[in-house]
N, C-alpha and C positions, 0 to 999 in steps of 0.2 A: 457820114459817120462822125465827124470833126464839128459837125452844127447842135451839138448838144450843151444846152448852157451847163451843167456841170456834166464834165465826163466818167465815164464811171471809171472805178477800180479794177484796174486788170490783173490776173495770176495768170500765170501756169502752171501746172500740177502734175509732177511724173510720179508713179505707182501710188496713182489714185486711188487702187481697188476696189470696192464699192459706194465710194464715195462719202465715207463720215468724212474727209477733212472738207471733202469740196465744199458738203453740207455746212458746217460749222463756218468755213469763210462767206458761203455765200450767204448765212445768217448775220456776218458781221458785216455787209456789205461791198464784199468783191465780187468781180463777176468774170467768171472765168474764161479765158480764149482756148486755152486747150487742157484737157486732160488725158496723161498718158497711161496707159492699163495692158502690161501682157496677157492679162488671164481673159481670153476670149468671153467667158461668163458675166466678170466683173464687167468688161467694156460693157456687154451688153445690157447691165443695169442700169450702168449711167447713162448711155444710148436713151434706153426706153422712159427713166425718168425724167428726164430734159421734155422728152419728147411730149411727155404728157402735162406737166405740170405746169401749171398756168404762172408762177413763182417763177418759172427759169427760162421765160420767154427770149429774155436778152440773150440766155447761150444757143436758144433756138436758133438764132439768127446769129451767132458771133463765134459759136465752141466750138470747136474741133474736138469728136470725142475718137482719140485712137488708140486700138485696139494694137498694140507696136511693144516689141522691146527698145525700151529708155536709151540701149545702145547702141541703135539703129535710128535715133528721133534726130531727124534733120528740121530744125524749125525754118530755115530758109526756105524748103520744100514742102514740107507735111501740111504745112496750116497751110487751107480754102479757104475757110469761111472767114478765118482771125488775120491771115497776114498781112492784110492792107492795113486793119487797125493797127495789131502792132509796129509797123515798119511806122506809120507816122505819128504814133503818141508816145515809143517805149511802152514797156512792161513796169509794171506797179511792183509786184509782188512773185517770185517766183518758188515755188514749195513742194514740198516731197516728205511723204514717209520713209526712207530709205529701209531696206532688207533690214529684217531686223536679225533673222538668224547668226549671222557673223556674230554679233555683241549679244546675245542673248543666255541668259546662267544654264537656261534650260539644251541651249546645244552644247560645241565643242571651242564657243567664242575664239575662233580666228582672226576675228579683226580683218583688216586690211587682206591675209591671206586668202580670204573667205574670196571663193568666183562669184557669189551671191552682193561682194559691198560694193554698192556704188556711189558713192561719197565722192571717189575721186570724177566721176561722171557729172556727178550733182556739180562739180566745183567748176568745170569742162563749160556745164550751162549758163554757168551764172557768167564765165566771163565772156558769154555769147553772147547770150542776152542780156545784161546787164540791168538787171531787173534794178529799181530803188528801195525794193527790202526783199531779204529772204528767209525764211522758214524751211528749218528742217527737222523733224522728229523719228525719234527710236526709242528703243528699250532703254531703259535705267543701265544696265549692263555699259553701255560704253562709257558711262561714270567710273567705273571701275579703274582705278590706280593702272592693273595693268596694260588700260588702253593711253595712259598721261602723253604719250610719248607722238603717238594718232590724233589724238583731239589736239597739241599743239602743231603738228603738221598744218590740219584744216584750218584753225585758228589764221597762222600766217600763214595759209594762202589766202586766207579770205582779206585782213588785215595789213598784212607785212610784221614781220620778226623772227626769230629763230626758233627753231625746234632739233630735233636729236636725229639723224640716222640711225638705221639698224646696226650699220657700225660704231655707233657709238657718238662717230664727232658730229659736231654744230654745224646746220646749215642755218640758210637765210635765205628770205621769201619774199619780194620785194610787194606783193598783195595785189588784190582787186581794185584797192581802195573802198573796201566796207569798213566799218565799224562795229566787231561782234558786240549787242548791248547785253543779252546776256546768253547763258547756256546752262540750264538749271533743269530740274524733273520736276512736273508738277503731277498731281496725284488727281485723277480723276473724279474721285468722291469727294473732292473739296468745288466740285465744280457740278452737283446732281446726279453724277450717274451712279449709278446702286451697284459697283464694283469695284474691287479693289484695282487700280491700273494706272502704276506709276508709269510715265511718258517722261523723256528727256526733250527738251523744245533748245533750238540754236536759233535765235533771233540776230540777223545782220541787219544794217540799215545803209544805204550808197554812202558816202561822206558828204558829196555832194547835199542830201535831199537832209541828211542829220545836222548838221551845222549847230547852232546853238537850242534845238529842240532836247528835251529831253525825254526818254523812252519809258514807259515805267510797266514793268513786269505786272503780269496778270493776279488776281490777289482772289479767294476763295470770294464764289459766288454760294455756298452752301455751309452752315458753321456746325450744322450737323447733318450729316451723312441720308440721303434717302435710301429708305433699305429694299432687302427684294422684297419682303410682304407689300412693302408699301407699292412697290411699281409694280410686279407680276399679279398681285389679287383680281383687277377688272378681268386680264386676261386670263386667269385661269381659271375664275367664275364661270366666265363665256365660255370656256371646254368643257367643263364638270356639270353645266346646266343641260343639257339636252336630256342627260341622261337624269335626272332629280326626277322626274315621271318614271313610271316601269317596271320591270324588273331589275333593272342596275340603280333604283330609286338611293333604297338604302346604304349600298355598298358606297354610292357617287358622292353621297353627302358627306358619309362618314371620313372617306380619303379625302377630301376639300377640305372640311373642316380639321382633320387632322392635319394637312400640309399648312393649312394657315395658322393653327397653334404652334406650331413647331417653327416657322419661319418669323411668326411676331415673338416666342420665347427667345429665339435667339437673338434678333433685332434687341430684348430688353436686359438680357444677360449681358450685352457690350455695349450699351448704353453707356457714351461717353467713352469707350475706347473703340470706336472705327463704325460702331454699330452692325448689324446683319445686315451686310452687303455681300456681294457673289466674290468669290478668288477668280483671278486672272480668266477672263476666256482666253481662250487659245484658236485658232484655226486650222493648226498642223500644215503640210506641203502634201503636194503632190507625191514625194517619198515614199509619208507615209499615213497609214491605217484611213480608218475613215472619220466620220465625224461623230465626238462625243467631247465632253465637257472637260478633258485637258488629262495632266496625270493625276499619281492616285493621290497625291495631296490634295488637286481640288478637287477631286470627286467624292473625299471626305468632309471637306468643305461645305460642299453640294448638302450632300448626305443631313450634315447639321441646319441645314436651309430648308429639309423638308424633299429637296429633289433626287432623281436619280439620275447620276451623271455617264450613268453607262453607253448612252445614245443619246441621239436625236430624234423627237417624237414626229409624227409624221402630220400636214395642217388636216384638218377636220377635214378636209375633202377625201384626202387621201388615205386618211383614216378609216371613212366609210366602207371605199372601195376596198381596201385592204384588211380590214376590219383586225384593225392594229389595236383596239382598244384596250386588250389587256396587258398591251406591252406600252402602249404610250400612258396611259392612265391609271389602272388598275394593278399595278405590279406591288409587288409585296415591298419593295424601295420606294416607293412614292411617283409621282407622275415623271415623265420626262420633259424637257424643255420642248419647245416649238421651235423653229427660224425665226419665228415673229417676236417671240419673249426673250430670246437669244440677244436680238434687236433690239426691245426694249431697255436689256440688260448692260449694253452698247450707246444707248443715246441717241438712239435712231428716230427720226420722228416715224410714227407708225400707220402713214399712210408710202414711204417709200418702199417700193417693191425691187425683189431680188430674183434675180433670172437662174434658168441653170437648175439641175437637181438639187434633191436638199442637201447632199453632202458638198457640193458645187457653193448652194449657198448658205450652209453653215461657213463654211473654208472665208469665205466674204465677209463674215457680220466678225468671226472670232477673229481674222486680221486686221479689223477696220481702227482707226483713231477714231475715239468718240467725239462727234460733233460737240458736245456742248461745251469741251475743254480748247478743240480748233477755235471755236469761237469766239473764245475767250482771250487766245493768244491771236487771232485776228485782227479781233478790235485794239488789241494793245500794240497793234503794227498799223492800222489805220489811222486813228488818235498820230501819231507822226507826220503820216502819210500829207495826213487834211493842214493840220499844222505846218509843214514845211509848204503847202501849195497854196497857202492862204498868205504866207509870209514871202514865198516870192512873187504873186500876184502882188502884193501892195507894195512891192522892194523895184517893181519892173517899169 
């Protein structure tokens, strides 16, 4: 394992869920030893993707993909295939999307109270494994003022310094010995994806591995916004074409070409303010309802995009069999989304596939961090990574 002239980049990754973050680091080149996933579905994408993809051969042979709650995740135990690596190289990189409901505007943000946050779990890992950077992402929500009092909590413990109790007085945290470099929201459509989806990113780096390197926050790989016409037209030609022969000839064209006026006029009416990109996907919980395209703000949203955000349309296969076509395509609101376009709406690259029902795998794509914004903030943890192990190679 050890006889590799460069060794690769290791993470671990708790509430993986479908895998946009894993995707996006493993784009920036980490390569993951474990990823951890409660939702039996989710596991089973990343399962099957691994398994198939000629791209992620390394975690065929090194990832532990488990299917575990994060509060049960024994690394001493769990990891087969990864814990000989990790026991003799360290872990590089350890990362998580943490719950986001606790901090989130759209619930009843309890922070900390929430059974759902596991931040203080996330903080439990790192001083276990003591990864040399860590990543952690959530909603914009725990920006909010009235979380100041929690994010300095995490802050020192991660670092050392003081923060507030609930009662009031100052405690003190003596820390990990990280270095938070920073802890900012970056905005998805500054990074390709055709939606609107601010993300909060907590970048640590060990002290040890930071030394006199400097970190530099990830900077817009897009200066203007790719929209939905732009990214959902291939795929939703490929739906609307079967039918362009026939008796549904005229009707098919007419609603394709209407949903693509309607999704390019609005891409050109914000032109230069944000552009015609999607509002927030959502995935909802197991809680509640099933799978459609969020509340009624973005299903007004929606609406101005040409879609109807009332459901999830069903994929051509199942359309056939079901013969869903006037509810997925033909409805007086305009077509419904796909899982696949849902994906593309996500950052997903579009040959990775999602296991599970659709509403199973809607709940997966509307939960996911989009890969192309993970791997943005990857590479901007790597760039250190390489730096610090170039600099103590030539120091040694």
């Amino acid at each position: 394992m050890t006889h590799m002239k460069e060794r690769a980049y290791t993470s671990v990754e708790i509430c993986a869920g479908a895998g946009g973050q894993a995707i996006g680091l493993h784009q920036a080149g980490f390569r993951h030893l474990a990823l951890v996933e409660i939702d039996p579905h989710a596991a089973a994408t990343l399962a099957e993707n691994i398994e198939k993809r000629d791209e992620w051969a390394w975690e065929r042979a090194y990832c532990d993909v488990l299917s575990a709650d994060v509060n049960g995740f024994d690394p001493s135990k769990d990891l087969q295939k990864s814990g000989g690596l990790l026991a003799a190289l360290g872990l590089d990189l350890l990362a998580g999307g943490v719950p986001c409901p606790p901090f989130s505007h759209a619930g009843k943000q309890l922070g900390k109270d929430d059974e759902r946050d596991l931040f203080p779990r996330m903080l439990e890992l790192v001083e276990e494994l003591n990864p040399r950077a860590v990543m952690i992402e959530n909603v914009r929500g725990i920006m909010d003022p009235k979380f100041a009092d929690y994010r300095d909590w995490i802050v020192a413990r991660l670092q050392g310094g003081t923060y507030r109790e609930e009662d009031g007085r100052q405690a003190h945290d003596r820390g990990l010995g990280y270095t938070v470099c920073k802890w900012d929201v970056l905005e998805a459509s500054d990074f390709g994806v055709p939606q609107l989806r601010p993300r909060a990113i907590l970048v640590a780096i060990r002290d040890d591995v930071l030394k006199d390197v400097k970190y530099e926050w990830p900077t817009p790989t897009h200066e203007e916004p790719v929209s939905v016409a732009e990214s959902l037209q291939p795929s939703m030609l490929k739906r609307y074409e079967p039918f362009f022969d026939g008796e549904h000839a005229e009707e098919a064209r007419r609603i394709y070409n209407h949903w693509l006026k309607t999704a390019q006029d609005r891409d050109a009416e914000l032109k230069g303010k944000g552009g015609g990109i999607a509002p927030t996907l959502v995935g909802g919980s197991k809680k509640h309802g099933g799978a459609d395209l969020g509340p009624s703000r973005a299903k007004a949203a929606w609406k101005q995009l040409g879609v109807n955000g009332l459901g999830v349309a069903n994929d051509a296969e199942t359309m056939a069999k079901k013969e869903s076509e006037d509810r997925d395509l033909f409805g007086e609101h305009g077509p419904m989304l796909t899982v696949e376009q849902a994906a593309i709406v996500q950052g997903f690259p579009p040959e990775w596939d999602f296991k599970g029902g659709k509403t199973a795998q809607y709940r997966q794509v509307g939960n996911a961090f989009p890969p192309p914004v993970a791997k943005a903030v990857g590479k901007s943890i790597l760039d250190v990574l390489k730096a610090a192990r170039e600099r103590d190679r030539e120091t040694s």
